[in-house]
N, C-alpha and C positions, 0 to 999 in steps of 0.2 A: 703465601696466597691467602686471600681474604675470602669469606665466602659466607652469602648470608639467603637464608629462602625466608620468600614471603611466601604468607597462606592467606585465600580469601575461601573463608567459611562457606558464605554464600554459593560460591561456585564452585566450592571444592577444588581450588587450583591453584597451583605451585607456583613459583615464580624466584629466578637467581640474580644474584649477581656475584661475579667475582670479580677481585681484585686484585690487582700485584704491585705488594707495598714498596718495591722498591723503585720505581718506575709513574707510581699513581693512578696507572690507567684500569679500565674496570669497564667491563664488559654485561649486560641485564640481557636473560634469556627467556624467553616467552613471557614478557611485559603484557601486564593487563592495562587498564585503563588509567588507575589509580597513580598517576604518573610520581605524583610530591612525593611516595614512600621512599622512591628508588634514590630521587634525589637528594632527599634528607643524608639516608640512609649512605651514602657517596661523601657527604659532605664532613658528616659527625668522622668517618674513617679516613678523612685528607684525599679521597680518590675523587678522580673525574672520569664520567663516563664520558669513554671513547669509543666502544662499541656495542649493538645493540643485534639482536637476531633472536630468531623463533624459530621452533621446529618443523612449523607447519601450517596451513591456511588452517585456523581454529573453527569450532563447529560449534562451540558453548558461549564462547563469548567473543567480544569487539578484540582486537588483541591490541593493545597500545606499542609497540613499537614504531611503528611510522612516527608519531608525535613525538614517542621518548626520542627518537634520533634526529628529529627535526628540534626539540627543546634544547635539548643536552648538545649541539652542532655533535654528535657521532653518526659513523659510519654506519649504515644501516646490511646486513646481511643478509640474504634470502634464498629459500632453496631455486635451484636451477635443473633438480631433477622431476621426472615424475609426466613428461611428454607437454605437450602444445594445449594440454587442455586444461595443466595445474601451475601453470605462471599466475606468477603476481601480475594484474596489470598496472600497477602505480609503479612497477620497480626503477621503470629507467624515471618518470620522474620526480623519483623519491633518490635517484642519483645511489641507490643500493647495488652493492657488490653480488653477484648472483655465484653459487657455490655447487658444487659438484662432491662426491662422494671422494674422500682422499685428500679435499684441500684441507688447507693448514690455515686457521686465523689466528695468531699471533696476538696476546694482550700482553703487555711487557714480557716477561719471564714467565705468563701461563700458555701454555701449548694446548690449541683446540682443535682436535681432528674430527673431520664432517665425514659423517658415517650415513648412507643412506637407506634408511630402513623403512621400508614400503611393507604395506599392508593396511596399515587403520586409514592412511590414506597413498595416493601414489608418490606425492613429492615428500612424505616423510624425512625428516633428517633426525639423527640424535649427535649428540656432542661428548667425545671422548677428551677427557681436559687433564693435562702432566704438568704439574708445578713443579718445571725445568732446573729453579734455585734450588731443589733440594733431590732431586729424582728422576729417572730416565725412562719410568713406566707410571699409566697412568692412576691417579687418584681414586677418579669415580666419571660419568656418562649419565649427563642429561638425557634422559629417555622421552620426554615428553609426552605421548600417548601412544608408544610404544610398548614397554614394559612397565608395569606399577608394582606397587609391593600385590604380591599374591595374586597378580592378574596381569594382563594381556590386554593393549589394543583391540577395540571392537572392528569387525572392519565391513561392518553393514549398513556402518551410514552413510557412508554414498547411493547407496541403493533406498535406505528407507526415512533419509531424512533428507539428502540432497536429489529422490528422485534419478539417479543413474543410475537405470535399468542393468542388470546382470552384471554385476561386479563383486555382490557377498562373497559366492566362494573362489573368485582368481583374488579376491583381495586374503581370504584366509590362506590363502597355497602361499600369497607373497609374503604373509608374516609369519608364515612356517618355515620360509626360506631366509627373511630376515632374523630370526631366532639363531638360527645354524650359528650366524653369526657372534649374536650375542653371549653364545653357549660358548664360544671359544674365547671371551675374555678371561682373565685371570679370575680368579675366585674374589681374591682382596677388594676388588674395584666396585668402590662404593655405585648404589643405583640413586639419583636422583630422579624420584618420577614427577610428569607434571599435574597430576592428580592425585588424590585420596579419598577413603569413604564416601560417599554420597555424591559421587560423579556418576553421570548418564551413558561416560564414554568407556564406561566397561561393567558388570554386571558383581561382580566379590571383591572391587578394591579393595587393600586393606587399612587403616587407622594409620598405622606406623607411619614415620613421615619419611625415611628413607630406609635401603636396604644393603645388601652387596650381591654381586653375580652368582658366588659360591652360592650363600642363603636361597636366594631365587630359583637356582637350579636343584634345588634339594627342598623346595617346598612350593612354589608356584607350578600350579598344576599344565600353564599353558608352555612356561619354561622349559619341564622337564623333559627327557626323549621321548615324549608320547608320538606315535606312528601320525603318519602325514595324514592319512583318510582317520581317524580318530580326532586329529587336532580339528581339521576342518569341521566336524559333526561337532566336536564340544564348544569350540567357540562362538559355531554359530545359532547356537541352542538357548535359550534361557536370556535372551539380551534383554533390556527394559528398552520400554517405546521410546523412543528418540525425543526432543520436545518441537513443534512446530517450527518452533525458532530458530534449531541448528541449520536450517537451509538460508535462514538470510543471514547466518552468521557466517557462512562459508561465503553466500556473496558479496558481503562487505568487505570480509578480510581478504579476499581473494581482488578484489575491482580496488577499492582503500579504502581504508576509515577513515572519518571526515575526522580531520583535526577539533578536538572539544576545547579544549584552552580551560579546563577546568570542571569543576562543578557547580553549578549556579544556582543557586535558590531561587523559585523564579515568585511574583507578585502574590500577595494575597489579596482574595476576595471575598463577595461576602455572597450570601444566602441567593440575593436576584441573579449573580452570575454565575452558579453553580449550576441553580434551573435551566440560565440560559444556555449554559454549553452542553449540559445534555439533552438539552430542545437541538440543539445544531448537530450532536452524535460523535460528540467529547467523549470520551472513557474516564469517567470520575470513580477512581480508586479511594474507595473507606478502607485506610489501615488498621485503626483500633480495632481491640480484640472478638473475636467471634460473638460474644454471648452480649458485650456491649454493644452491636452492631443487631444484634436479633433482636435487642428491645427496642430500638428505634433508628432507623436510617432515613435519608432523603432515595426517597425512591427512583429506582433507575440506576444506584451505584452498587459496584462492585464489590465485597469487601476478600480483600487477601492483607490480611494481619502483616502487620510489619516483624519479621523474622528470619532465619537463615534462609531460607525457599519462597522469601517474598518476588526473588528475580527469577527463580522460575516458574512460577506460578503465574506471573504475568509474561513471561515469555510462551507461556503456551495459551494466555486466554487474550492477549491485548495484541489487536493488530499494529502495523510498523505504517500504515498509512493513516492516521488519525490521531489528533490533540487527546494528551489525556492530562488529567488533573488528580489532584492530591485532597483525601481528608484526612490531616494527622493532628498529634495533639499539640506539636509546635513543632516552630520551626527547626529542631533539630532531626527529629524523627523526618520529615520532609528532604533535609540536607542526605540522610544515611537513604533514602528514597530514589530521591533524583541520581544517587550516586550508585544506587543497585540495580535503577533501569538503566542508566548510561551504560554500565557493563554488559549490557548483552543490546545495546543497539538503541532504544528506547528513548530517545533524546527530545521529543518533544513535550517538555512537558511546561503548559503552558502558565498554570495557577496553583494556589495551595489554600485549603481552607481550613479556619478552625472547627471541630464539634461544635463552636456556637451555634452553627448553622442550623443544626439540626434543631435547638431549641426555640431559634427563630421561627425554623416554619411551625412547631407546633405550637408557639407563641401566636402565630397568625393564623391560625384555626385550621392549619391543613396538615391532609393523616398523613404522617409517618409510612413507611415500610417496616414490617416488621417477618421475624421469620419463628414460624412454626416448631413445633417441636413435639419428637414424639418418644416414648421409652420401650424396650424388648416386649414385656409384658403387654403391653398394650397394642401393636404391632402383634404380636401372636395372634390373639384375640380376630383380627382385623383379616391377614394375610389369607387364612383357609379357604375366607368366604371371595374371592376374585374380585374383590371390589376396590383394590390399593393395587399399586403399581409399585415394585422396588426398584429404584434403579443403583445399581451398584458401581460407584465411581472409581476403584481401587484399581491397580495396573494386573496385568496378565495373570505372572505368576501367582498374586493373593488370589486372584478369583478361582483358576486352576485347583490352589489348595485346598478350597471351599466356601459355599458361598450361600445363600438365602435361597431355601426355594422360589421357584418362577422368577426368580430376580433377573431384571437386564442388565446386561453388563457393557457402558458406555464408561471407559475411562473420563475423568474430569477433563482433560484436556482437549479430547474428542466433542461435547456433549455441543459446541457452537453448531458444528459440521452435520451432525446425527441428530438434531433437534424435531425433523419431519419422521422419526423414529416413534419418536416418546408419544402414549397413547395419551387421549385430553378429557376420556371420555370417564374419566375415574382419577381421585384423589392420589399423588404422587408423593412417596417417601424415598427419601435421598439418603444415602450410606456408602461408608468407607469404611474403615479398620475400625479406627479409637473418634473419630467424631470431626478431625481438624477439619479433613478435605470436605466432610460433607457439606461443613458450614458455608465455604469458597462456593463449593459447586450450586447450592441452591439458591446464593445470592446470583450467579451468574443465570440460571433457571428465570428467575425474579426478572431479572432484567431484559429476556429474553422475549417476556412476556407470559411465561407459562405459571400459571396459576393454581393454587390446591397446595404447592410444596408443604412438604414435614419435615426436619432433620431428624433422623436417627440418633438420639443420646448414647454415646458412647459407640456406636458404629457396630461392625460385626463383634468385636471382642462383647460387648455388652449383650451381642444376643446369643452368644455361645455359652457364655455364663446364665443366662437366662436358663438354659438347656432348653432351646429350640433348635429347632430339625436344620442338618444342615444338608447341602449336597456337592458329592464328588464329581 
């Protein structure tokens, strides 16, 4: 048996395929977008994908299966449990196989038993896989957003990112009941999960990129025999806010993704049509980096730096009903762009422009955007006297941990929503941890219209070291 996982950084998500050399055929498990890797990746090892399945309607991102089994002519697999309200609606015609808990999918000589494991969502599936040419128990189990290394399926987003009122804790009772299960595989059998580190969809994933049952049971806290009213209190305690976008990510994947046929660079333009598309209420993204984006921007654009959290970061601030466009330094950074909003839904994008632009307008006499900046020290000085506004962008937990006297705390992702919040009557100072988010946040501020902003240099760690006051 062949067996190869892709990782995208960005979204912190796993992705398989196996294969069975004696036979050719090769089966891709929770396929993202990025379709050419699987294929490549098929070709260079002599296999053809013949079968293609996921574990679940995804909440992070587009899932590419439907296209990889439409490219690849394979059969497409989908769960069939989980009730009338967690069907695929593209299944029948998408001509996909619908599967039940106990069926058998067959890839040459590798044995895939459909295991239904409910909790992080209802139609949950995981995939137990036996390379039959050599063995009569199984390898390892595709866990998907099930079990991760050192963590647990979350199972409150239904309730707090797809809006299905009262399901948090019958969905924890359901993954406490699917664990039972889990807990009774052999020790040996490797855990393929479909996440790691810096995923949304569980709260201490851990680095490692795979594990084994035994391991999990003896060090994964949600794994272990913890009492049923116990698991439900800890798992649903301490979770990170969901990002806006996991609900039109479950509606896509769930209704179908529109077939993308690639990644497409799309035109460049110049300086008059940048103006003009956010005269019209385009989302013009400046990717270059924060501090080059502070000293001069066209005003009205956004800036989310091009980086591993550029596709969430616009998944929580760029709406899915409006053209948005690109400022990168070229066209490749625009290619790795277009192809990290594609992954969570983001597909229209309709221009790209160079930094020239920027020198153009100040070339033709008109101001720039620029963004403020302020240091602990100085900010001390200021804060006693009521006359600054903190707003603190960081998620639950940091603020919890400690936070800036009188500071508001508006996660960055929130601040579009809670905008009739923010007082206007006094100068505004924007703060996170170490400085990154603050930057994002007060260009979206900027754009908003709200005026005064400050960036906090170096964010709370800078004012801690400062030894300013903090509070619990």
């Amino acid at each position: 048996m062949f067996l190869k996982r892709f990782y995208d950084d960005g979204l912190a998500q796993a992705s398989y395929l196996l294969g069975c050399a004696k036979t050719g055929e090769a089966i891709v498990i929770d396929a993202n977008r990025d379709l050419q890797q699987y294929l490549d990746v098929a070709a260079v090892e002599k296999l053809t994908i013949t079968h293609v399945t996921e574990t679940h309607i995804h909440a992070d991102y587009v899932s590419g299966s439907r296209e990889l089994a439409q490219r690849a002519g394979a059969k497409l697999f989908l769960s069939a449990e989980g009730g009338p309200d967690w069907q695929y609606a593209f299944a029948k015609v998408a001509g996909a196989v619908l599967v039940h808990d106990g069926d058998i999918i067959s890839v040459g000589n590798i044995r895939i038993e459909v295991m239904h494991t409910p909790g992080h969502t209802p139609e949950h599936l995981s995939f137990l896989v036996t390379d039959t040419a050599v063995a009569n128990e199984p390898i390892g189990i595709a866990t998907g957003d099930f079990v991760f290394v050192g963590d647990v399926g979350r199972p409150d987003l239904l309730e707090k990112a797809a809006g299905v009122a009262d399901t948090m804790e019958a969905g924890a009772r359901q993954l406490y009941q699917s664990l039972e299960r889990f807990r009774a595989l052999p020790d040996f059998v490797q855990v393929w999960p479909g996440h790691g580190a810096g995923s949304a969809c569980g709260k201490s994933l851990g680095a490692i990129p795979t594990s084994t049952v035994g391991y999990e049971k003896r060090f994964n806290w949600g794994v272990g025999t913890t009492p049923e009213a116990a698991f439900v209190a800890g798992v649903l305690e301490g979770q990170p806010e969901p990002p806006f976008y996991f609900a039109e990510m479950k509606r896509i994947n769930r209704d179908g993704p529109a077939i993308l046929g690639g990644f497409r660079v799309p035109r460049e333009g110049d300086l008059a049509g940048a103006e003009q598309a956010l005269a019209d209420g385009t989302i013009v993204i400046d990717t270059r980096p924060a501090d080059v984006f502070a000293t001069g921007h066209i005003p009205g654009t956004i800036n989310i730096p091009m980086s591993k959290t550029f596709s969430t970061w616009a998944g929580w601030l760029v709406p899915y009903d409006v053209d948005i466009q690109i400022i990168a330094d070229d066209a490749t950074v625009v290619r790795r762009a277009v192809q990290e909003l594609a992954m969570i839904g983001l597909d229209r994008v309709t221009a790209w422009y160079a930094p020239q632009i920027v020198a153009d307008r100040r070339a033709a006499g008109r101001a720039l955007g620029t963004v403020a900046k302020i240091d602990a020290t100085t900010l001390a000085t200021e804060l006693p006297s009521g006359k600054v506004t903190v707003i603190d962008v960081r998620n639950r937990t940091e603020w919890e941990a400690g936070h800036l006297p009188h500071a508001m705390h508006i996660p960055i992702g929130y601040l579009p929503r809670r905008l009739a919040e923010i007082p206007r009557d006094r100068p505004i100072v924007v703060q996170c941890q170490g400085g990154a988010r603050s930057a994002i946040a007060t260009s979206v501020l900027q754009r908003l219209g709200v005026t005064g902003t400050r960036d906090l240099i170096g964010g709370f760690q800078a004012w801690e070291r400062s030894g300013g006051a903090v509070e619990r």
